[in-house]
C-alpha positions as CSV (number, residue, x, y, z in Angstrom):
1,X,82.9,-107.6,184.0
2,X,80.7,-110.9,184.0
3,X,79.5,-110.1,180.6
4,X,83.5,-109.9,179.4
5,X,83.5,-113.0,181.1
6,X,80.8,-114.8,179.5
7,X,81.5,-113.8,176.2
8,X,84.9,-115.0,176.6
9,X,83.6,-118.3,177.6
10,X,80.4,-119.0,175.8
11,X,80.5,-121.8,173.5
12,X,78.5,-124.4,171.9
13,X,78.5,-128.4,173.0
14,X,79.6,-128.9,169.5
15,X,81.9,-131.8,169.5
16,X,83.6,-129.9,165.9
17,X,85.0,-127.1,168.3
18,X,86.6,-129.4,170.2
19,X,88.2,-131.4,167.5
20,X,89.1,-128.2,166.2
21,X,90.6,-126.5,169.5
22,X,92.9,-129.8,170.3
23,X,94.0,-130.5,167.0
24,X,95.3,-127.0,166.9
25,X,96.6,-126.7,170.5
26,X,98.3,-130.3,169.4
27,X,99.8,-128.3,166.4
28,X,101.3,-125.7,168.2
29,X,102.2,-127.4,171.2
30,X,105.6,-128.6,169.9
31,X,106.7,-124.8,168.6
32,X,106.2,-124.4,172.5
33,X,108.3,-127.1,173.9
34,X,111.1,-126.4,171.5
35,X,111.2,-122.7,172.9
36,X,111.3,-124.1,176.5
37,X,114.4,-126.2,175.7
38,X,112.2,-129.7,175.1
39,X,113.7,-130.8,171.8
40,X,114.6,-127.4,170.6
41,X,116.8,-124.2,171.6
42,X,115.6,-123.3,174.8
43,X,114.1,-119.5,175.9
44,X,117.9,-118.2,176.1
45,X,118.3,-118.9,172.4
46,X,114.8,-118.1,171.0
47,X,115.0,-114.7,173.0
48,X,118.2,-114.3,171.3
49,X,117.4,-115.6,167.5
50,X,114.4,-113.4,167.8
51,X,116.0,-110.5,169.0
52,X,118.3,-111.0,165.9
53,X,115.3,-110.9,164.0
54,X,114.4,-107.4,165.3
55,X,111.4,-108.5,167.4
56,X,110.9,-106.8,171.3
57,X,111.8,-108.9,174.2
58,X,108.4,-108.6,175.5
59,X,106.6,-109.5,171.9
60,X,109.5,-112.5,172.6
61,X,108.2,-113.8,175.5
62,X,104.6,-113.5,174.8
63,X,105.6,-115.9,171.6
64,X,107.0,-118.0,174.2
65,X,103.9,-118.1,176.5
66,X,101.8,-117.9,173.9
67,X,102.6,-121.0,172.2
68,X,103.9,-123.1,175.4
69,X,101.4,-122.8,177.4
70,X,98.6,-121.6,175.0
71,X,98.6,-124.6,173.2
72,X,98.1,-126.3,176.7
73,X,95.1,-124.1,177.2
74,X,93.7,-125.0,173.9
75,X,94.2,-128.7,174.8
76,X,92.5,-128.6,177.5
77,X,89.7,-125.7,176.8
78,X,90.4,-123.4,178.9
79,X,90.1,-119.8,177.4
80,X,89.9,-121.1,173.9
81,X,88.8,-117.7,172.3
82,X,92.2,-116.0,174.2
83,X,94.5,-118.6,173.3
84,X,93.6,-119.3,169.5
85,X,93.7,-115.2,169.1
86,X,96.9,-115.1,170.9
87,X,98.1,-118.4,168.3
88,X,96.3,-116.7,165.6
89,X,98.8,-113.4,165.6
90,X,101.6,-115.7,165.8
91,X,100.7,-117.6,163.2
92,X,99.7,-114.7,161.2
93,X,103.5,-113.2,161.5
94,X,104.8,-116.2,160.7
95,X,102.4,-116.2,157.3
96,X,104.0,-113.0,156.5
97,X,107.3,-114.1,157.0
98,X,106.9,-117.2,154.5
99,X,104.7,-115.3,152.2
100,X,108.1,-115.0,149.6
101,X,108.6,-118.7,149.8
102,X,105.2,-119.2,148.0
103,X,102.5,-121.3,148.5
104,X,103.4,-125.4,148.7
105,X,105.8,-126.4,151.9
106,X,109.7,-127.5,150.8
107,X,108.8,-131.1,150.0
108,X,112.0,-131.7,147.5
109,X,113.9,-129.5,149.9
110,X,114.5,-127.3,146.4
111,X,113.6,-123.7,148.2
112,X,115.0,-121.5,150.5
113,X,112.1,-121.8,153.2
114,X,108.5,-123.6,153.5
115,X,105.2,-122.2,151.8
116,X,102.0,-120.7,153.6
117,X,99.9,-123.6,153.0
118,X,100.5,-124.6,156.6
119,X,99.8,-121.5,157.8
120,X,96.4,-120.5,156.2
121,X,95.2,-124.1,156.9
122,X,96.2,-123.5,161.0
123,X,94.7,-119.7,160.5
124,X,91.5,-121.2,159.2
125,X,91.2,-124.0,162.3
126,X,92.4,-120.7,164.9
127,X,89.4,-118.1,163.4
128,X,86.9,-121.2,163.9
129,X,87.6,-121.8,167.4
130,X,87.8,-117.4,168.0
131,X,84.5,-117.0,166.6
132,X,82.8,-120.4,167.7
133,X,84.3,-121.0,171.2
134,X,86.3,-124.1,172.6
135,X,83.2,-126.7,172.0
136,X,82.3,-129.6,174.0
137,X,84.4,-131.2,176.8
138,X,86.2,-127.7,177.9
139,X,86.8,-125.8,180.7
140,X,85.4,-123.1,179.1
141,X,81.7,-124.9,178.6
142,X,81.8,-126.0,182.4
143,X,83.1,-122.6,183.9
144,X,79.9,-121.4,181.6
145,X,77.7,-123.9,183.1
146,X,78.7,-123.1,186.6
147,X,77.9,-119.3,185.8
């Protein structure tokens, strides 16, 4: 169980990482506040509008959690690895879901919905910090130290 643990945590003092990990938990931290009612709908409405969109109430909620307070724990550093691959599913349904708009975002408003661009840009940043760890100045590289 400690090596789970370890492997989980282990991570380099590389200042990258970190820029990486807050950047993206900076990203994804307003999807998050919008689904608890900050600025957006509310979890009453996202539950709904993504019930509506055929997704399970439980796949619902770990959205919610997974991009409120998973963004937090990207912020911050605490379980980098868990929370970029929990952002990095996320992020890969919502790839799939814009795929037909095509590649550049709505700038002249002139499609339907945005492009992937975003998306493969955020994917990119997420894979970095799964692979590589939360960097220097986490929770994660001092919980490691302290093991």
């Amino acid at each position: 169980m400690i090596y789970i643990i370890e492997k989980l945590l282990q991570t380099d003092a590389n200042h990258v990482y970190t820029f990486l990990r807050i950047i993206c938990g900076i990203i994804i931290l307003p999807y998050g506040l919008q689904k608890l009612g900050f600025g957006g709908v509310g979890i009453k409405a996202t539950l709904l509008d993504l019930k509506t969109k055929k997704v399970p109430q439980f796949i619902a909620w770990l959205i919610i959690i997974s991009q409120s307070f998973g963004s937090v724990a990207l912020i911050i550093g605490l379980l980098g690895r868990f929370a970029a691959g929990g952002a990095f599913i996320i992020f890969t349904g919502a790839l799939i879901v814009h795929l037909p708009d095509g590649w550049m975002l709505n700038w002249f408003g002139k499609k339907k919905g945005e492009g992937i661009e975003y998306f493969v840009m955020l994917l990119a940043m997420l894979l970095i910090i799964i692979v590589k760890g939360s960097g220097a100045m986490s929770i994660d590289r001092w919980l490691m130290n302290k093991l």
